[in-house]
C-alpha positions as CSV (number, residue, x, y, z in Angstrom):
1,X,48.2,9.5,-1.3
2,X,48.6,7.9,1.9
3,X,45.0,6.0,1.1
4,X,46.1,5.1,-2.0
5,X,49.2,3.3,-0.1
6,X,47.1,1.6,2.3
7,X,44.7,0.2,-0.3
8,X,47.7,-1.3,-2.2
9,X,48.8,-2.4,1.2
10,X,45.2,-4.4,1.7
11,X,46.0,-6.1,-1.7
12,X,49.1,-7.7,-1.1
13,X,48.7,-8.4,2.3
14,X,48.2,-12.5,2.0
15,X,45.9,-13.2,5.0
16,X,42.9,-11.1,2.5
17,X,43.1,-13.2,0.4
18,X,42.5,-17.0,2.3
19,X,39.8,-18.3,3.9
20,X,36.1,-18.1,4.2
21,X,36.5,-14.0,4.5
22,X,39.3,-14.1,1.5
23,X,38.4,-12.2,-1.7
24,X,38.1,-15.3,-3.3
25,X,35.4,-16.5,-1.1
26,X,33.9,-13.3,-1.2
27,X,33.8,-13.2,-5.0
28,X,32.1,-16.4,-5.4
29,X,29.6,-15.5,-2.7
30,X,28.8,-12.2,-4.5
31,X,28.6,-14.8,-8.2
32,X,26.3,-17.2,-6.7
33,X,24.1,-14.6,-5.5
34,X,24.0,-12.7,-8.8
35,X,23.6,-15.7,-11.1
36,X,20.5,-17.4,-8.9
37,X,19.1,-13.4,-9.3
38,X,19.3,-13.3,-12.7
39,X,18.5,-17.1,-13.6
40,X,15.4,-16.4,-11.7
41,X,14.3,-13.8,-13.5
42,X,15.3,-14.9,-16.7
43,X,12.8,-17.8,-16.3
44,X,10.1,-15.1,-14.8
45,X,10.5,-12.1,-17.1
46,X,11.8,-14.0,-20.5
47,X,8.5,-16.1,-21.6
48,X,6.2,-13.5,-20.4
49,X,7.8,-10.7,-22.3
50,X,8.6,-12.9,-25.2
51,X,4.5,-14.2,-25.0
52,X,3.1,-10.4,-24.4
53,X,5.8,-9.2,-27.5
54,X,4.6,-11.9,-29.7
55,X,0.7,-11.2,-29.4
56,X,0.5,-7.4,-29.0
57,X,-1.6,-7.6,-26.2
58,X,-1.0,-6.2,-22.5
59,X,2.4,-4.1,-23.5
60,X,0.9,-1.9,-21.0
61,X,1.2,-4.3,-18.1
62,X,5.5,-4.3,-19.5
63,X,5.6,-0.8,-19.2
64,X,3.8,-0.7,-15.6
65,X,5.6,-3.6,-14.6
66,X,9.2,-2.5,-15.1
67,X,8.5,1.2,-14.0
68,X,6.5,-0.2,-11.1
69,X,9.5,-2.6,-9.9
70,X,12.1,-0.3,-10.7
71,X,10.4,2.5,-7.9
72,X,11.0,0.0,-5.1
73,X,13.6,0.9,-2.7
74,X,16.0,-2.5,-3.0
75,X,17.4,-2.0,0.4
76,X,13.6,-0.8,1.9
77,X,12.3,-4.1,0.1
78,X,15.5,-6.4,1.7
79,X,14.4,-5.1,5.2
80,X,10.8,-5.6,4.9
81,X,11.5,-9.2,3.8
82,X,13.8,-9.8,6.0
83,X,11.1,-8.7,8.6
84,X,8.3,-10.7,7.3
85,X,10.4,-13.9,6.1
86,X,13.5,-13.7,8.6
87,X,17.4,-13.3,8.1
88,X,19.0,-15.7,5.2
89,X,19.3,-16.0,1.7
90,X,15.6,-16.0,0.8
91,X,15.2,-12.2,1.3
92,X,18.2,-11.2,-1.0
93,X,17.3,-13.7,-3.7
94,X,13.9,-12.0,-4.1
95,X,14.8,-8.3,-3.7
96,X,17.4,-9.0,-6.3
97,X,15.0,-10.8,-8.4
98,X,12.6,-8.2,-8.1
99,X,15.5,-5.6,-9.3
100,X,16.2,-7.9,-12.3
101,X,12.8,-8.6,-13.6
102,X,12.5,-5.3,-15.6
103,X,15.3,-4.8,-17.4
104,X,14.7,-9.0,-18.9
105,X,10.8,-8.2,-19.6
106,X,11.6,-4.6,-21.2
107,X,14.4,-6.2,-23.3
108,X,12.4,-9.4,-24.1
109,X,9.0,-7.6,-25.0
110,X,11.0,-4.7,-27.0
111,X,13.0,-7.3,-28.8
112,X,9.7,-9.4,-29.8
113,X,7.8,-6.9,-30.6
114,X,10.4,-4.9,-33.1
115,X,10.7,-8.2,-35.6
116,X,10.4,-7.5,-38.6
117,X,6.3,-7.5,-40.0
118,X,7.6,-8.7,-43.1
119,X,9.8,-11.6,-42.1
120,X,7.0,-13.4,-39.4
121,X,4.0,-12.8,-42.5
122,X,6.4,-14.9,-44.5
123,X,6.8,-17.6,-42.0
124,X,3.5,-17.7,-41.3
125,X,3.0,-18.1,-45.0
126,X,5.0,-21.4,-45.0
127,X,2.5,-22.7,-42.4
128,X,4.1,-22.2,-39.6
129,X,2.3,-22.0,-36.1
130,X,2.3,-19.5,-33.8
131,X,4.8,-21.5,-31.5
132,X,6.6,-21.9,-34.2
133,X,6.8,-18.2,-35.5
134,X,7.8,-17.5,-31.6
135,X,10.5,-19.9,-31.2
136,X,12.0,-20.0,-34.7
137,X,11.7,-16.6,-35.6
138,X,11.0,-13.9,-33.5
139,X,13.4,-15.3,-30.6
140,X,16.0,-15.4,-32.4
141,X,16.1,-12.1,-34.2
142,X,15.0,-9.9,-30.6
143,X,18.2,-12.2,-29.0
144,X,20.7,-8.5,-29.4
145,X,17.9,-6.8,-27.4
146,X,17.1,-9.9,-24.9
147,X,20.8,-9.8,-24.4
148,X,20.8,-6.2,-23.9
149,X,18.6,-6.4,-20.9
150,X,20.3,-9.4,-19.9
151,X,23.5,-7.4,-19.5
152,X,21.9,-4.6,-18.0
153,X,20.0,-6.7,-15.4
154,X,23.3,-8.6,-14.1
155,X,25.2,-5.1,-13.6
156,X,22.1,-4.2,-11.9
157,X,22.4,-7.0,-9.4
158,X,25.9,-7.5,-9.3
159,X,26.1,-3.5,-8.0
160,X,22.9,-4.3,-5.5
161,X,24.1,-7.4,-3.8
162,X,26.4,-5.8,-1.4
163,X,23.1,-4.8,0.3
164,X,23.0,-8.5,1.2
165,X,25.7,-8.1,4.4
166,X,23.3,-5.4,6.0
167,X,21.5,-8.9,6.7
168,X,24.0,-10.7,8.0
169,X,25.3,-12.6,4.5
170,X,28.5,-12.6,2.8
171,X,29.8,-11.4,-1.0
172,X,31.6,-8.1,-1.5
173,X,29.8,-6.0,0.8
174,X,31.0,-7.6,3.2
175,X,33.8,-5.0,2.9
176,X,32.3,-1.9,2.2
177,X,29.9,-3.0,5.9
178,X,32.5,-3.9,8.2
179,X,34.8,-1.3,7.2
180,X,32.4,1.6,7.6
181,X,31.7,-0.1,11.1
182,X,35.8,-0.5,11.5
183,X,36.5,3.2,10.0
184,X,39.1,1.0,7.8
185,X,38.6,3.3,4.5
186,X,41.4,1.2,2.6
187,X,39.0,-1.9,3.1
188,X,36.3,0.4,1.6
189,X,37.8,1.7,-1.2
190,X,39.1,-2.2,-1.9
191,X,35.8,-3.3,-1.7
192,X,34.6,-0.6,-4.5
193,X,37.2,-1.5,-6.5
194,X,36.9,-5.5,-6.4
195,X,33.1,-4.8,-7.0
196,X,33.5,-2.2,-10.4
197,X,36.2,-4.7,-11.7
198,X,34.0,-7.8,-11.4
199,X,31.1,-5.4,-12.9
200,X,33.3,-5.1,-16.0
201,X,34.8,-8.6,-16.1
202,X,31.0,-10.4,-16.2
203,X,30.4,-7.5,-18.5
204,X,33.1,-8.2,-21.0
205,X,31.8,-12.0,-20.3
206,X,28.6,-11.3,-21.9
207,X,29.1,-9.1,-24.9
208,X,31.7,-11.7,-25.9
209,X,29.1,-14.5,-25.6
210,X,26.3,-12.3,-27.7
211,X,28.8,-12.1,-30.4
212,X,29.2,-15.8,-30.1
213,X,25.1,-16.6,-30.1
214,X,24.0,-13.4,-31.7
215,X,24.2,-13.7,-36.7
216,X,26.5,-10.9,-37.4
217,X,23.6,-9.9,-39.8
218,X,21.6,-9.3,-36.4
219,X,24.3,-7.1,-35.0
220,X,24.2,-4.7,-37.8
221,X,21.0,-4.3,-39.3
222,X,18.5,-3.1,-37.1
223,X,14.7,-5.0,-36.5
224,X,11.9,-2.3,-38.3
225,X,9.0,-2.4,-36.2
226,X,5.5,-3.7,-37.2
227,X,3.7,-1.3,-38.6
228,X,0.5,-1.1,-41.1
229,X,1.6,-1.8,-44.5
230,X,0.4,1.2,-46.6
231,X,-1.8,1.2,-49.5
232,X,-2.0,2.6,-53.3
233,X,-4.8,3.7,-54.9
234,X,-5.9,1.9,-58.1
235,X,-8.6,2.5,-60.4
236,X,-11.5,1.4,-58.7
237,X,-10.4,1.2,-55.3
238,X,-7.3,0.0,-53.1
239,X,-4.9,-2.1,-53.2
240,X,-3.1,-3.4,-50.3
């Protein structure tokens, strides 16, 4: 009980919450560094999943890619940047980027890939092209699933990021560092909790704006995968 009173105490104590190490700055620190993450990934892992989904070929480099990336050790990988590139943003940005990647291509290719046959035949039938098909069609129908990995990847990096004050940077972690160097477990535990309540506030953020961009009809019905349509046997042969 008496840490529960102490981390109330770190609350309402006014001096945490001004200046440049105020939770205020800290939560915008830990923001900027999740949103240039994600952004970067988005415009890595989006067109190359939503290219590979659309043509059917190399789904095997998706599934490598993301189980590849999501092996690496985030804080291993920070270091060795860190090492190689020096101390600074740089280093977080790309681990982070790096943690993001798979979540955007898996949900991107998945989503793609799952359209309806049925629906891009017929809009292929009204002489669409292939961009076309891409960008009218299929984009918008995978967007539940694009968002999906969207989501997933932002928790993903919004959880990570506090690795970024082993190197010297600011954000959340800052608390969860300097109070395990301090032994101040009430700045811990307010740390923790600052970091699993902006986790669910960016998450509530984004379902609300996938039921704002994402039909209703999407929502509900799930995408059937293409498969090979079958055929029935007519007198004299096949028919498709």
């Amino acid at each position: 009980m008496n840490l529960v009173v102490e981390v109330v105490a770190w609350f309402a104590d006014p001096g945490n919450w001004q200046g440049s190490t105020g939770v205020p700055a800290r939560i915008a620190e830990h923001l900027s560094y999740t949103v240039q993450a994600v952004v970067l990934a988005a415009l890595v892992a989006v067109p190359l999943g939503a290219v590979i989904g659309h043509t059917g070929r190399g789904g095997f480099l998706v599934i490598g890619m993301a189980n590849g990336l999501r092996a690496l050790p985030d804080l291993g990988l920070l270091i060795l940047l860190v090492l190689l590139i020096g101390i600074g943003l740089l280093p977080l940005t790309i681990a982070l980027v790096v943690l993001a990647i798979p979540a955007l291509l898996a949900g991107t290719y998945a989503g793609v890939r799952n359209v309806d046959a049925a629906v891009v035949d017929a809009a292929r039938g009204m002489g669409m092209r292939e961009r076309e098909v891409l960008w009218k069609v299929e984009l918008p129908v995978a967007l539940p699933l694009i968002f999906g990995g969207l989501r997933t990847a932002t928790l993903q990096v919004i959880a990570t990021a506090v690795i970024g004050a082993f190197v010297a940077l600011g954000g959340l972690g800052r608390y969860l560092i300097d109070g395990l160097a301090l032994n101040d477990y009430p700045r811990m535990v307010a740390g923790a909790l600052l970091i699993a309540v902006l986790a669910l506030l960016v998450e509530g953020l984004l379902a609300g704006l996938q039921r704002l961009v994402v039909s209703a009809g999407l929502r509900s019905v799930p995408a059937r995968p293409r498969t090979p349509r079958p055929t029935r046997a007519v007198a004299g042969g096949t028919e498709a």
